[in-house]
Residue frames as qw, qx, qy, qz and C-alpha x, y, z in Angstrom:
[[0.525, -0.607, -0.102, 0.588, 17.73, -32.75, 19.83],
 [0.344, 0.937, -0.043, 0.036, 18.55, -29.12, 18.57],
 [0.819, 0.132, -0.053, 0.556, 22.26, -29.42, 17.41],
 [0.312, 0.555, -0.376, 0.674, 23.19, -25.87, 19.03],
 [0.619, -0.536, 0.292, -0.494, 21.53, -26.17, 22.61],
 [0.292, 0.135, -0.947, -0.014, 21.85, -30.22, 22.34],
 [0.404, 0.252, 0.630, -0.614, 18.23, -30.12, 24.12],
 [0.163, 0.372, 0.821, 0.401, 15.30, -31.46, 22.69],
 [0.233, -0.473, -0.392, -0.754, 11.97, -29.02, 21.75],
 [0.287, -0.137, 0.650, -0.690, 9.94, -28.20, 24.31],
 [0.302, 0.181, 0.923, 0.152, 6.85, -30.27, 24.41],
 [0.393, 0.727, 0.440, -0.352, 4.43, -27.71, 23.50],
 [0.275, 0.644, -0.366, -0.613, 6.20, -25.86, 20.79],
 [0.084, -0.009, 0.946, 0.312, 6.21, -29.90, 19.20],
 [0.276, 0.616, 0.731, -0.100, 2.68, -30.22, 19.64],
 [0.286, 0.706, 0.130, -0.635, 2.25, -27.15, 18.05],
 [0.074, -0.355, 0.845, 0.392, 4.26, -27.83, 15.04],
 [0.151, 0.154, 0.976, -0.018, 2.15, -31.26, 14.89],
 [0.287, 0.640, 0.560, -0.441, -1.33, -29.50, 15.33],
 [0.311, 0.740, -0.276, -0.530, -0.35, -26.89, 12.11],
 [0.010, 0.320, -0.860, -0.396, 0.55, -29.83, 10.13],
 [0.329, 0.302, 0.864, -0.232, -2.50, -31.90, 11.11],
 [0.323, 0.670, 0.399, -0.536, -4.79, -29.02, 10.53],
 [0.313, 0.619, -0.356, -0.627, -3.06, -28.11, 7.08],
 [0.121, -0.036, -0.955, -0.268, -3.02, -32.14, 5.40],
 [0.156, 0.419, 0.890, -0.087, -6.74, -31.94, 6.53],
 [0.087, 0.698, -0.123, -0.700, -7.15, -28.61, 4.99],
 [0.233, 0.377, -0.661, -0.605, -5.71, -30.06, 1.63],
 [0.100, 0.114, 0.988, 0.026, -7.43, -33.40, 1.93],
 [0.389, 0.637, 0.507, -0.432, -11.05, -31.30, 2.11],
 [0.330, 0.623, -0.263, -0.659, -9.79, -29.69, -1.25],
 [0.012, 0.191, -0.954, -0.230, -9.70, -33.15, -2.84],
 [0.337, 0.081, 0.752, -0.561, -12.50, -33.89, -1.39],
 [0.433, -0.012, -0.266, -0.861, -15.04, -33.75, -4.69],
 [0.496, -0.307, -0.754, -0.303, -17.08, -37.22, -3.64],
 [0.330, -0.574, 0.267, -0.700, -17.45, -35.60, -0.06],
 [0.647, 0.093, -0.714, 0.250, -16.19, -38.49, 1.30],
 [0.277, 0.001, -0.472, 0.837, -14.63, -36.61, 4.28],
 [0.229, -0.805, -0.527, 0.146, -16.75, -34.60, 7.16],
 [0.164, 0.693, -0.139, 0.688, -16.39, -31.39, 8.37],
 [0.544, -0.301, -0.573, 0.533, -14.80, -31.52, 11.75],
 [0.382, -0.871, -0.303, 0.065, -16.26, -29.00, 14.54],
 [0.543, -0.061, -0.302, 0.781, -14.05, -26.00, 14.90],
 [0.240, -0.932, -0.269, 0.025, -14.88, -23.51, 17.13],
 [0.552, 0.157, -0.240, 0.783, -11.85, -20.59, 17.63],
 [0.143, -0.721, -0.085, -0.672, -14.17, -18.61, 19.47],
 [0.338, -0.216, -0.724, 0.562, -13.30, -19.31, 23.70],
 [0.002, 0.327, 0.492, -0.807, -15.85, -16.17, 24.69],
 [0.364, 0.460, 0.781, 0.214, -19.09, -15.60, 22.99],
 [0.085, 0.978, 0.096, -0.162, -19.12, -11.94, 23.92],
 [0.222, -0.431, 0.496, 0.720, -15.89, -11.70, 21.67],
 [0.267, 0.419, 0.690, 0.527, -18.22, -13.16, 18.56],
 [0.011, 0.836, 0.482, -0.262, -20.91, -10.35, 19.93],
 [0.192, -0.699, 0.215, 0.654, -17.99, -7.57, 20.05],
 [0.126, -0.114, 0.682, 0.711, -17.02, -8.76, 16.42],
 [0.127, 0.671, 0.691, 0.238, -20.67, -8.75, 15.00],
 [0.037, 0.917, 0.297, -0.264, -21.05, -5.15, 16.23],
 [0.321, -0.525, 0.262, 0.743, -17.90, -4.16, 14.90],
 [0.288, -0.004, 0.616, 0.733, -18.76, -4.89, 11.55],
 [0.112, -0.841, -0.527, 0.049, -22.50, -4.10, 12.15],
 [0.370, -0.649, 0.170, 0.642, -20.21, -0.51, 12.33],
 [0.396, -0.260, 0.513, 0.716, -18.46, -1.12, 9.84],
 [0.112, 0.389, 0.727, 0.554, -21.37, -1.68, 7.20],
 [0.034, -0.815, -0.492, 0.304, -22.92, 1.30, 8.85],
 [0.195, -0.655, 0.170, 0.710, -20.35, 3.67, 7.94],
 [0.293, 0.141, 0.771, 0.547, -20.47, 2.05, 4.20],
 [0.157, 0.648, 0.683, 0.297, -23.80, 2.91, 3.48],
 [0.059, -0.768, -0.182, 0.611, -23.34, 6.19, 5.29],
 [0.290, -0.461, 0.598, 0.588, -20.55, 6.58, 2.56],
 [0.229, 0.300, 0.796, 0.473, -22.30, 5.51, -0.43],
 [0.106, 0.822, 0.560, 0.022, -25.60, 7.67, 0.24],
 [0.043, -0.881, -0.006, 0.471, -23.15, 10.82, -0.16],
 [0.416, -0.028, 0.705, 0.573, -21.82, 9.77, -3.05],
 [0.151, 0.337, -0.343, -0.864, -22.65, 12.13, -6.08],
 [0.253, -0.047, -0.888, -0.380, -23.84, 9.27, -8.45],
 [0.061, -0.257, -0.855, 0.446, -26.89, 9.11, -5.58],
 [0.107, -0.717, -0.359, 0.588, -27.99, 12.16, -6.01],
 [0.437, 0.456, 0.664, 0.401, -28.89, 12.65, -9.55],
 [0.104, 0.563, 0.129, -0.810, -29.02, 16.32, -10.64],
 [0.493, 0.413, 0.759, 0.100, -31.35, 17.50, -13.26]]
């Protein structure tokens, strides 16, 4: 019970709580890990596949603009 409301958590903000603990002691437990005991456990935080799509093009973008950016770079373009 929260000692100024005198109510208890709701139940999801517990389970959250729980889940961020879970996920960080199996987090630390993989850094231990050196005889690779332990698996890697399936996680997936994508829910929409055209959000991974959207992100791939963004950076597809991103590393466009880079190289744009680099081929005007002086140092490229070697005078003689």
């Amino acid at each position: 019970m929260s000692a100024e409301t005198g109510q208890r958590p709701s139940r999801g903000q517990d389970d959250g709580q729980r889940s961020r603990l879970g996920d960080f002691l199996v987090g630390a437990a993989l850094i231990f890990d050196f005889a690779g005991m332990l698996g890697w456990r399936s996680v997936s935080t994508v829910q929409n596949p055209t959000d991974a799509d959207a992100l791939a093009a963004d950076w597809d973008a991103v590393g466009g603009d880079l190289r744009w950016a680099m081929g005007r770079h002086p140092s490229n373009h070697p005078t003689q």
